[in-house]
C-alpha positions as CSV (number, residue, x, y, z in Angstrom):
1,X,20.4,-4.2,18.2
2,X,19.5,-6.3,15.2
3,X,22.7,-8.0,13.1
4,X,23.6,-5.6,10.2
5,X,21.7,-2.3,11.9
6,X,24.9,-0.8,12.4
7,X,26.3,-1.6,9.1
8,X,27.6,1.3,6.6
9,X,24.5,2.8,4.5
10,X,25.1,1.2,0.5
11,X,25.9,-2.7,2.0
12,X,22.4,-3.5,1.6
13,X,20.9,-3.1,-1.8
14,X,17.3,-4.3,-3.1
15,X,16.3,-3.8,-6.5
16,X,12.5,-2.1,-5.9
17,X,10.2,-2.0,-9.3
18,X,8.6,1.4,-9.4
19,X,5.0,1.1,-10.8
20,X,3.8,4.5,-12.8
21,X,1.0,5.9,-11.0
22,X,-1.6,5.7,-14.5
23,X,-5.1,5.3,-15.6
24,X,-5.8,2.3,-13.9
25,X,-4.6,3.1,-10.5
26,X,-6.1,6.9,-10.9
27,X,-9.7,5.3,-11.9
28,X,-9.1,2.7,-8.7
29,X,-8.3,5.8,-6.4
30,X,-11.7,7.4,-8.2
31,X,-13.4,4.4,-7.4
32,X,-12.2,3.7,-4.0
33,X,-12.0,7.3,-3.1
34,X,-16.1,7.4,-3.7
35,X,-16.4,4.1,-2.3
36,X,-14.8,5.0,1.7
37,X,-16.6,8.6,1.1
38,X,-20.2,7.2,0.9
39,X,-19.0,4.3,4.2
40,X,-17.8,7.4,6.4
41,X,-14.6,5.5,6.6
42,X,-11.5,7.9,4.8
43,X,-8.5,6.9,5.0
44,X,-5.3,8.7,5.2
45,X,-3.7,10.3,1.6
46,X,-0.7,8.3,1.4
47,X,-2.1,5.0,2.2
48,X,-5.1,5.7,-0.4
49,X,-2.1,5.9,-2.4
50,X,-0.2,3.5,-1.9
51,X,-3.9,1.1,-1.8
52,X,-5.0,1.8,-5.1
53,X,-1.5,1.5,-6.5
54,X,-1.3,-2.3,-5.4
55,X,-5.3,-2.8,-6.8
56,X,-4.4,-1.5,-10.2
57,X,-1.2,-3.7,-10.0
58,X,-2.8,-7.0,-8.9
59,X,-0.4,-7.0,-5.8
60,X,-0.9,-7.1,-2.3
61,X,-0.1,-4.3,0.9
62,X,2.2,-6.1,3.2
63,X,1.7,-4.1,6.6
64,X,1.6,-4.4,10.2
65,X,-1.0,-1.7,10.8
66,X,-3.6,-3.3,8.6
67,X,-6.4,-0.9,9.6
68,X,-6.8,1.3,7.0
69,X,-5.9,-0.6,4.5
70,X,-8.7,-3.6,5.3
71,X,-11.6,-0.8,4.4
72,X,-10.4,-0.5,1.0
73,X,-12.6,-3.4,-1.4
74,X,-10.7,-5.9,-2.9
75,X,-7.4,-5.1,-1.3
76,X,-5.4,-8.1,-0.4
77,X,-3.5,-7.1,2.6
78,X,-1.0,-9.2,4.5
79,X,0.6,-9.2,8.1
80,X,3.7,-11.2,7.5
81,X,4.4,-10.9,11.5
82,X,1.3,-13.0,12.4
């Protein structure tokens, strides 16, 4: 078992910044949504999600399944276990 797994929930705290789900990530999803329609290549709901969030952001998608989330254009996605 990893050092720390077993430690009480509350001793590890990370600030996350939440990003508002707006106009530019709901005209990305549009766009991208259109985009994987016309390639025959969907991709699941929450990862379309969480995809066009990080393109309307500027940000990346760090992953290990990187699947999905290579169809969508102009994605940068990263495998930080490679």
């Amino acid at each position: 078992m990893p050092e720390g797994y077993d430690a009480p929930v509350g001793t590890h705290s990370v600030v996350i910044d939440i990003a508002p789900f707006d106009a530019p990530a709901e005209a990305a999803y549009a766009e991208q949504r259109a985009l994987l329609e016309a390639a025959s290549a969907p991709i699941g709901g929450n990862d379309m999600l969480i995809a066009v969030q990080a393109l309307a952001t500027d940000r990346a998608v760090v992953t290990v399944i990187e699947r999905d989330f290579t169809k969508v254009v102009g994605l940068k996605v990263e495998n930080r276990l490679r």
